[in-house]
C-alpha positions as a printed NumPy array, in Angstrom:
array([[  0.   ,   0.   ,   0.   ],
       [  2.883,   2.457,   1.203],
       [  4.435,   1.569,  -2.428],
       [  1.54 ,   2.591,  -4.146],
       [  0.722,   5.49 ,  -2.352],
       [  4.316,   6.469,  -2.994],
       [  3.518,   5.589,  -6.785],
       [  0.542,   7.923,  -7.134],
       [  2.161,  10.796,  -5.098],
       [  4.714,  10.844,  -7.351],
       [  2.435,  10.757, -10.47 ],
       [  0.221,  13.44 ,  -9.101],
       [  3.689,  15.554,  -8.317],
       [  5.009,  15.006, -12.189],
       [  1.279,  16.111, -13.169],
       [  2.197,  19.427, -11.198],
       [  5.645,  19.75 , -12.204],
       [  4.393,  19.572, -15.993],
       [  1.684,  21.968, -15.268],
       [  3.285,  24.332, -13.62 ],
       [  5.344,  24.653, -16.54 ],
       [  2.934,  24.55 , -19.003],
       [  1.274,  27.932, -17.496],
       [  4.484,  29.689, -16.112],
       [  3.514,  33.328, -15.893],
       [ -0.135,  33.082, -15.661],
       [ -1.547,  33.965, -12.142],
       [ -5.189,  33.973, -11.234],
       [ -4.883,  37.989, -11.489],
       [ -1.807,  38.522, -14.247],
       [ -0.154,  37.135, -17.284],
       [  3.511,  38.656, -17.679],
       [  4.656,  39.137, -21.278],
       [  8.612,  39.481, -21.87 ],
       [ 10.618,  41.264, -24.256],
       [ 13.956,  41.698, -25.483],
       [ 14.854,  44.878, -26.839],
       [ 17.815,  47.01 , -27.879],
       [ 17.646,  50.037, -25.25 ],
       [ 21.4  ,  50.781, -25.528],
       [ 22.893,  49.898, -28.603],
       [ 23.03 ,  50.605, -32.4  ],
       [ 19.009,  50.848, -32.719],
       [ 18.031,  51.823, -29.615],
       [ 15.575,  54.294, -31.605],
       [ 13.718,  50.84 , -32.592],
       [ 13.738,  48.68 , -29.302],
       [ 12.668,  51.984, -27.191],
       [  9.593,  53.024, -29.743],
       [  8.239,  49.199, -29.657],
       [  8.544,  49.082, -25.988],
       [  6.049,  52.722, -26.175],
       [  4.462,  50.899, -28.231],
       [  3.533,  47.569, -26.198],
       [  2.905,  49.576, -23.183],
       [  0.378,  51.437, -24.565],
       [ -1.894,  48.638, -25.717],
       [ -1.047,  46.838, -22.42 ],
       [ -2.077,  50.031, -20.282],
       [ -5.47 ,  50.252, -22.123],
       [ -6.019,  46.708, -22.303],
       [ -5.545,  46.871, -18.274],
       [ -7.886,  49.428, -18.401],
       [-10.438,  47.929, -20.014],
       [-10.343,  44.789, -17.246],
       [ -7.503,  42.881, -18.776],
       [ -7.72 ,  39.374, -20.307],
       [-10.554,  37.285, -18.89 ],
       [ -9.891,  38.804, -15.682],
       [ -6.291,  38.575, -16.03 ],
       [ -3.878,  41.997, -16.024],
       [ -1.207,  41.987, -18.633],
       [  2.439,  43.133, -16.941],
       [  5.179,  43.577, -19.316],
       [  8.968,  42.979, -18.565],
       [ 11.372,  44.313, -20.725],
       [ 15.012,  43.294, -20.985],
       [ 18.149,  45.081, -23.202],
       [ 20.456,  43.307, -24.77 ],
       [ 22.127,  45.981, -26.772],
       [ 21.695,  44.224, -30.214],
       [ 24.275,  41.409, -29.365],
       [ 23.068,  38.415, -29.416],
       [ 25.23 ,  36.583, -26.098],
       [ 23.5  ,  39.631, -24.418],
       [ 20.053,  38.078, -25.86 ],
       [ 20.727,  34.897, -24.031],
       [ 20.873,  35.921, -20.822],
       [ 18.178,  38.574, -21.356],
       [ 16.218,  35.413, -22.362],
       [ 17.108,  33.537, -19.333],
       [ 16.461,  35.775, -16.747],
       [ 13.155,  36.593, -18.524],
       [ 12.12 ,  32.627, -18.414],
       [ 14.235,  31.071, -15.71 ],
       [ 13.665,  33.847, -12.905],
       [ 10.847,  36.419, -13.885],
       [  9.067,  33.205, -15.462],
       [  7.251,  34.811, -18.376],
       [  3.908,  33.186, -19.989],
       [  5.074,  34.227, -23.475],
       [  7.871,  36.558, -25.492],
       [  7.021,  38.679, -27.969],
       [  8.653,  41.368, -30.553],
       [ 11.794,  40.235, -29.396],
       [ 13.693,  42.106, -31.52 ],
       [ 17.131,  40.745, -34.099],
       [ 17.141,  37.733, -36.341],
       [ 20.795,  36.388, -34.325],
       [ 18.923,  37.331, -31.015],
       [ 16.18 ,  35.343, -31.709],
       [ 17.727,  32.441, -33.39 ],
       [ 20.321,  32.692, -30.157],
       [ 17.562,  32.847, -27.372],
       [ 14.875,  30.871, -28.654],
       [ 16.212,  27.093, -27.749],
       [ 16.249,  29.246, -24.15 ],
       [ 12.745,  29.645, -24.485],
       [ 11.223,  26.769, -26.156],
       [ 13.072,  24.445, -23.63 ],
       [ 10.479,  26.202, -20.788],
       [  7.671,  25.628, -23.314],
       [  7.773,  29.434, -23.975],
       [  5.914,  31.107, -27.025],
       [  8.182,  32.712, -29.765],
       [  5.43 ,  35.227, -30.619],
       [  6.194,  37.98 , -33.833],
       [  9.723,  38.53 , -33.405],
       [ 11.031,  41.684, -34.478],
       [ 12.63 ,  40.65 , -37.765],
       [ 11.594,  39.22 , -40.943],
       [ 13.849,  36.419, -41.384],
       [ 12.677,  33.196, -42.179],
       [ 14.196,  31.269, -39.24 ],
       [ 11.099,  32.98 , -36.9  ],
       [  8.507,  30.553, -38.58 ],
       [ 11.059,  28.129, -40.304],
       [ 11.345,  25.095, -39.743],
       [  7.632,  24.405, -38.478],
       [  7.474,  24.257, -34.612],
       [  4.977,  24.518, -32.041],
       [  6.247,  27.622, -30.634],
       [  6.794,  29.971, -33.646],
       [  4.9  ,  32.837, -34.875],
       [  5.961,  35.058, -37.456],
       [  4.246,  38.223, -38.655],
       [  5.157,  40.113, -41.288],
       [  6.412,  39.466, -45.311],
       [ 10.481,  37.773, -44.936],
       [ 13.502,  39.991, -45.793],
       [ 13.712,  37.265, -48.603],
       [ 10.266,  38.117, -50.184],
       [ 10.177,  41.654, -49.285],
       [ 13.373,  41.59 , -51.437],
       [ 12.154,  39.273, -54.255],
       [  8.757,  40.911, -54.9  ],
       [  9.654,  44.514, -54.844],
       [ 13.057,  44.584, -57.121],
       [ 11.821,  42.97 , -60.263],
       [  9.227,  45.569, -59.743],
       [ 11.739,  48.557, -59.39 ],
       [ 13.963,  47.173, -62.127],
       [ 11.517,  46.725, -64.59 ],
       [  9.599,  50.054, -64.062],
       [ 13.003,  52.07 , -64.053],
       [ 14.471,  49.842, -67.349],
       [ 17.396,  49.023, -64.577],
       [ 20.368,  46.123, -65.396],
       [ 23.159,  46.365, -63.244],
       [ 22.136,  45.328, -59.324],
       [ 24.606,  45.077, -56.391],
       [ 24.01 ,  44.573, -53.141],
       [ 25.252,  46.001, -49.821],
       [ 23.975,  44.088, -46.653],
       [ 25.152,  43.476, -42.959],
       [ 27.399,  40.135, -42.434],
       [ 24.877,  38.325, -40.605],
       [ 21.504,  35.97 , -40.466],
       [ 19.749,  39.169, -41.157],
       [ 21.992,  40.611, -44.015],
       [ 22.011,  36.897, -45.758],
       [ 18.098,  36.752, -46.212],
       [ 18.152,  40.281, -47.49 ],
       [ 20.868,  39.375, -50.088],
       [ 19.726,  35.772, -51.103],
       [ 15.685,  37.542, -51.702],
       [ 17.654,  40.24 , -54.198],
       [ 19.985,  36.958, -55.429],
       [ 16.142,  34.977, -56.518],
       [ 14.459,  38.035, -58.019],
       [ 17.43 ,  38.018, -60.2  ],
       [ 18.079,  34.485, -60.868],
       [ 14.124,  34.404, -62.311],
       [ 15.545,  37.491, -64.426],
       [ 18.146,  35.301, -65.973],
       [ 20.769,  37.814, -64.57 ],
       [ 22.825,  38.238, -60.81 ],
       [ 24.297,  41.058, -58.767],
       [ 27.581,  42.714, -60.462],
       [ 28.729,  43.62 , -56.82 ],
       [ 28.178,  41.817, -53.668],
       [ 29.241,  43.707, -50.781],
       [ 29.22 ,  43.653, -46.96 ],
       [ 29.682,  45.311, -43.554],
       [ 30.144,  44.415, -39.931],
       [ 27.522,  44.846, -37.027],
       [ 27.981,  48.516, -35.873],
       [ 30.449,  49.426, -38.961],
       [ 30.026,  53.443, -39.448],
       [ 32.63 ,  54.031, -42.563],
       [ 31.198,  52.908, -45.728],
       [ 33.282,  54.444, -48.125],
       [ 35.566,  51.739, -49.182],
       [ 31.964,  49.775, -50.288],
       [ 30.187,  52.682, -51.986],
       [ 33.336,  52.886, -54.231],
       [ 33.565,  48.936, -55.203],
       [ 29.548,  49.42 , -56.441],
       [ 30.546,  52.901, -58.089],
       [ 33.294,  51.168, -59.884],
       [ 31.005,  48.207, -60.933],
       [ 28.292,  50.476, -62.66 ],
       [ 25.397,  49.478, -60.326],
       [ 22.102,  51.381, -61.184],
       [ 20.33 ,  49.939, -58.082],
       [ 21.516,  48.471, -54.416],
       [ 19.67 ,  45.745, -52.436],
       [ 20.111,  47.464, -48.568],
       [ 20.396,  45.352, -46.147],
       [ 20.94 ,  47.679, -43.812],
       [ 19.079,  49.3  , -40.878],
       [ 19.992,  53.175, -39.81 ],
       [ 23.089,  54.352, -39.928],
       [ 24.194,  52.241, -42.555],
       [ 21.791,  53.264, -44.591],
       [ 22.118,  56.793, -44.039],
       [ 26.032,  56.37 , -43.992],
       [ 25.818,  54.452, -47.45 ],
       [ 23.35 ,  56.907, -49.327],
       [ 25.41 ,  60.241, -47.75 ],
       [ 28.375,  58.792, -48.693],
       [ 27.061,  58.119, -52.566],
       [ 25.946,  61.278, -53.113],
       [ 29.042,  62.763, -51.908],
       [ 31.188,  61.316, -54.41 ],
       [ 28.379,  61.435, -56.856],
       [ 27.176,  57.654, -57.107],
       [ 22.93 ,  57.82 , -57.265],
       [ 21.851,  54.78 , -58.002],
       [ 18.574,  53.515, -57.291],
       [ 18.743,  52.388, -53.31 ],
       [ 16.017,  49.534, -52.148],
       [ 16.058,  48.465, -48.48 ],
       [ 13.363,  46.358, -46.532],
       [ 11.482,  46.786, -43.243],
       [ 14.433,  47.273, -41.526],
       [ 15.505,  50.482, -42.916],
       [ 11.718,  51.497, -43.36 ],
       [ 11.935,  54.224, -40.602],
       [ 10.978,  57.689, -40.109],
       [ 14.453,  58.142, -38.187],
       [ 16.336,  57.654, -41.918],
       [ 14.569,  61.208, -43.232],
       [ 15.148,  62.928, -40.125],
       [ 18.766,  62.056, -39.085],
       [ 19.992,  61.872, -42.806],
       [ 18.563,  65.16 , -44.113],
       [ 17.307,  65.599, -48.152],
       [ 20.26 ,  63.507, -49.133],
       [ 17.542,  60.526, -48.075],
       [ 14.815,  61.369, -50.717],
       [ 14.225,  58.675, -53.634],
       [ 15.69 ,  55.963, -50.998],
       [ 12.915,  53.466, -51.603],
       [ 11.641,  50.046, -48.828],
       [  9.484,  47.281, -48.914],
       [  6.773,  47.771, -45.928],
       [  3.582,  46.768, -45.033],
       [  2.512,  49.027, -41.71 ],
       [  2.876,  53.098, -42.467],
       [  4.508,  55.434, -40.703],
       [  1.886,  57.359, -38.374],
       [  2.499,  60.831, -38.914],
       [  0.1  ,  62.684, -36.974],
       [ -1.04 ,  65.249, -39.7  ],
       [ -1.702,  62.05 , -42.396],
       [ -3.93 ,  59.353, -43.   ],
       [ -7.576,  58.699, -41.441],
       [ -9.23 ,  59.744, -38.723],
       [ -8.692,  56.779, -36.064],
       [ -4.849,  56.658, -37.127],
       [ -4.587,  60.814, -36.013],
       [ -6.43 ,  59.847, -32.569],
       [ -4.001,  56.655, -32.179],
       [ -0.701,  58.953, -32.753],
       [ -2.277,  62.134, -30.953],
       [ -2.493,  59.787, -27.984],
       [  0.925,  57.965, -28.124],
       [  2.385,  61.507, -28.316],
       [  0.475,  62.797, -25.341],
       [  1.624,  59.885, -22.911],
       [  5.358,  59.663, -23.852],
       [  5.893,  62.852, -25.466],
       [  7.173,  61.94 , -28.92 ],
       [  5.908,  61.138, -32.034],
       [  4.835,  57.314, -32.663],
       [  6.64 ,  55.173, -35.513],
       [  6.205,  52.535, -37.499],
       [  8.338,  50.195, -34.166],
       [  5.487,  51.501, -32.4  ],
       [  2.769,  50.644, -34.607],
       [  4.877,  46.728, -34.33 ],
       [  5.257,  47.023, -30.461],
       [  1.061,  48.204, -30.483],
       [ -0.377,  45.147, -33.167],
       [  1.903,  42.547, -31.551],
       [  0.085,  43.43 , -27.676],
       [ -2.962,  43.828, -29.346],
       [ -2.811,  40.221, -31.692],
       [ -1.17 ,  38.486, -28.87 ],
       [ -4.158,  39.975, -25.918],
       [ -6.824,  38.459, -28.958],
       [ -5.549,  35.327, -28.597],
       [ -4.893,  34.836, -24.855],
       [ -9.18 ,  35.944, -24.678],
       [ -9.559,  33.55 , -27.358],
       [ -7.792,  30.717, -25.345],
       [-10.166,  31.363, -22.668],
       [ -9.937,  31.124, -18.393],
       [ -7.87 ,  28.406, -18.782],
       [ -4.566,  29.752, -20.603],
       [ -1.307,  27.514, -20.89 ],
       [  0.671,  27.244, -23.812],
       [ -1.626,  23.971, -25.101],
       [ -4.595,  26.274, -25.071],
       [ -2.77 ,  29.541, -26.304],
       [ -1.349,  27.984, -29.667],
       [ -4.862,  26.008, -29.877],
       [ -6.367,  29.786, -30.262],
       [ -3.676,  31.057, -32.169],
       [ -3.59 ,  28.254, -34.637],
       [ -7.415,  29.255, -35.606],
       [ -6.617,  32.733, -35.488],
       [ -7.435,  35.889, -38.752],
       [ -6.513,  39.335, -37.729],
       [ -7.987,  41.489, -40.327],
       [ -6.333,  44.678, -41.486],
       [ -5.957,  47.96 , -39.214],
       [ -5.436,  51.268, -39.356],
       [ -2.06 ,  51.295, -39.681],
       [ -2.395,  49.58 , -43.448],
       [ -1.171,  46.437, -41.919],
       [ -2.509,  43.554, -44.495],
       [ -5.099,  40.807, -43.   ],
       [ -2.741,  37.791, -41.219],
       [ -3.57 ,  34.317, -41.14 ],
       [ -2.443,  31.268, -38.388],
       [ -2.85 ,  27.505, -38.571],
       [ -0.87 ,  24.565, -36.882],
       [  0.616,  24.532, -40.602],
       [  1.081,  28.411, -41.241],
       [  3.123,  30.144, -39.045],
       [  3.395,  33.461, -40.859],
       [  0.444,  35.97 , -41.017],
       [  1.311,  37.289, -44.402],
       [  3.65 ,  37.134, -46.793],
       [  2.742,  40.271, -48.434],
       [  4.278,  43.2  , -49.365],
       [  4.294,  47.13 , -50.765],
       [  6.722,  49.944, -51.371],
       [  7.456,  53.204, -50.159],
       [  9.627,  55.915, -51.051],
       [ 11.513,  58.896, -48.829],
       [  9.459,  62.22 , -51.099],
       [ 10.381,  65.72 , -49.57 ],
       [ 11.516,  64.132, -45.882],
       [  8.187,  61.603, -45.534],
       [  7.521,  58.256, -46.434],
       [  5.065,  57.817, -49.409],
       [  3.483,  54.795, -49.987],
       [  4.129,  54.374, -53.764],
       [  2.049,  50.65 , -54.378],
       [ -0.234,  48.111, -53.983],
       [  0.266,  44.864, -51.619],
       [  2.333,  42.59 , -54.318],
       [  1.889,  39.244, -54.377],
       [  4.383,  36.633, -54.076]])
């Protein structure tokens, strides 16, 4: 009898254990959300405006009662755009603070880096702040990617550019990493299916600010238009340093250089720099009515204009909330994916295109438009295109 009593306690205590991890950072009063930003480093501008961003649909979703009864408390870690940093940011997030779920981490290393972290807790991966591939690639339980890939973003909008402008000579200048690759290899497609290939391939390092030595190997090679994949100051560093020495080709960067920080910090040198994008840029005199109320009051709690890594940090809280209701009183991560597996978030205000989930389909959309840098502002310049 003492045996099987012994037998049954134990089962009953492995029961626990597993459910204990299963809901990790859902309380009867509070589900904490983590994320890993960059507060300190080389886009700083990004992690701090999608932070704003989440805390502003957390606050009103706390004000409006939470998530069946639950309050939503967000934790927020920095790891300075290096990806070691990442890790440990990751495991003090789930190892100590215990969080239900992570989302808009942002970096493609980062992620790729702190995700075995996370999935070994039975942690969500929820719309990482990057486009790469890896985020919903290979198919796994605990990935969910958002937006169009570098890779597409790349190979739907330059046959597009190249065509319209009658362009032959591409080249590419992109950073030496995961993120970099999947911008180059998109541009490397498009022009494979064009019977062609870049005439200069070029690269930089993480946090490189002298670009002249590249902009002279793709002056020297003729290009008429440059895959970017870039994010600030490279971009601004490349394009001021072209038309310095009088190089203006056609420039094309992705999501990741689709900010309104590349008009402002690199002057009217930045106009005709064109990206692939889906959400807009929120400028507060601009677009419809609800959009203007949305930015009026992001400015008026943290005193700055709102951005397009605010619009991110906003629709990821907002998607992620949807889903956690949808999962109902009982939320683990069983029940979460269940919800978000049957999940359609239809488009916003923010021009964000309708997104999609099924145990099968881990990104929302794979669409994409362009936008071009016209007198200092962002222009939206198409249609979604199609892959």
């Amino acid at each position: 009898m003492k045996l099987k009593s012994a037998a049954a306690l134990a089962v009953l205590a492995l029961v626990a254990t597993l459910a204990a991890a299963q809901s990790q950072g859902v309380s009867k009063n509070e589900i904490l959300i983590g994320t890993i930003q960059d507060l300190s480093g080389p886009i700083s501008a990004y992690g701090k405006q999608a932070r704003y961003g989440m805390q502003l649909r957390v606050d009103e979703i706390n004000e409006q009662g939470g998530v069946n009864g639950r309050k939503l408390k967000l934790l927020v870690e920095d790891s300075a755009y290096d990806p070691k940093k990442a890790v440990l940011a990751a495991q003090k997030l789930v190892n100590q603070d215990k969080i239900f779920i992570m989302v808009g981490h942002i970096g493609t290393a980062h992620n790729n880096a702190a995700m075995p972290v996370q999935f070994e807790k039975n942690v969500v991966n929820l719309f990482p702040l990057t486009a790469a591939r890896e985020m919903y690639e290979p198919l796994h339980k605990l990935k969910y990617a958002l937006l169009a890939t570098y890779y597409d973003q790349t190979r739907m909008v330059l046959p597009k550019l190249m065509k319209e402008k009658n362009l032959k000579k591409a080249c590419t200048l992109y950073q030496d990493d995961e993120f970099g690759l999947e911008v180059m290899r998109g541009g490397e497609a498009a022009l494979k299916a064009m019977n062609t290939d870049y005439v200069e391939r070029t690269t930089y390092k993480r946090g490189a600010t002298d670009f002249s030595s590249q902009v002279a190997r793709m002056k020297a090679a003729g290009c008429e238009i440059v895959v970017m994949g870039t994010i600030i100051r490279e971009t601004i560093g490349t394009i001021a340093e072209a038309r310095k020495t009088g190089f203006n080709p056609v420039f094309l960067g992705t999501t990741a250089s689709y900010t309104d920080l590349i008009p402002k910090l690199g002057g009217p040198a930045m106009n005709g720099f064109y990206s692939a994008m889906s959400y807009q840029v929120p400028y507060v005199d601009e677009g419809s009515q609800p959009l203007r109320f949305w930015a009026s009051k992001y400015k008026t709690k943290f005193n700055e204009d709102a951005t397009v890594f605010s619009v991110y940090g906003y629709v990821m809280i907002d998607a992620f909330a949807k889903a956690a209701a949808k999962a109902g009183p009982n939320l683990t991560t069983d029940t979460f994916v269940k919800a978000m597996d049957t999940m359609t978030i239809p488009g916003d205000v923010f021009g964000g295109p309708d997104a999609s989930f099924s145990a099968t389909k881990r990104l929302g959309s794979d669409l994409s438009r362009l936008s071009q840098i016209q007198d200092g502002r962002w222009k939206v310049i198409s249609d979604y295109i199609k892959p």
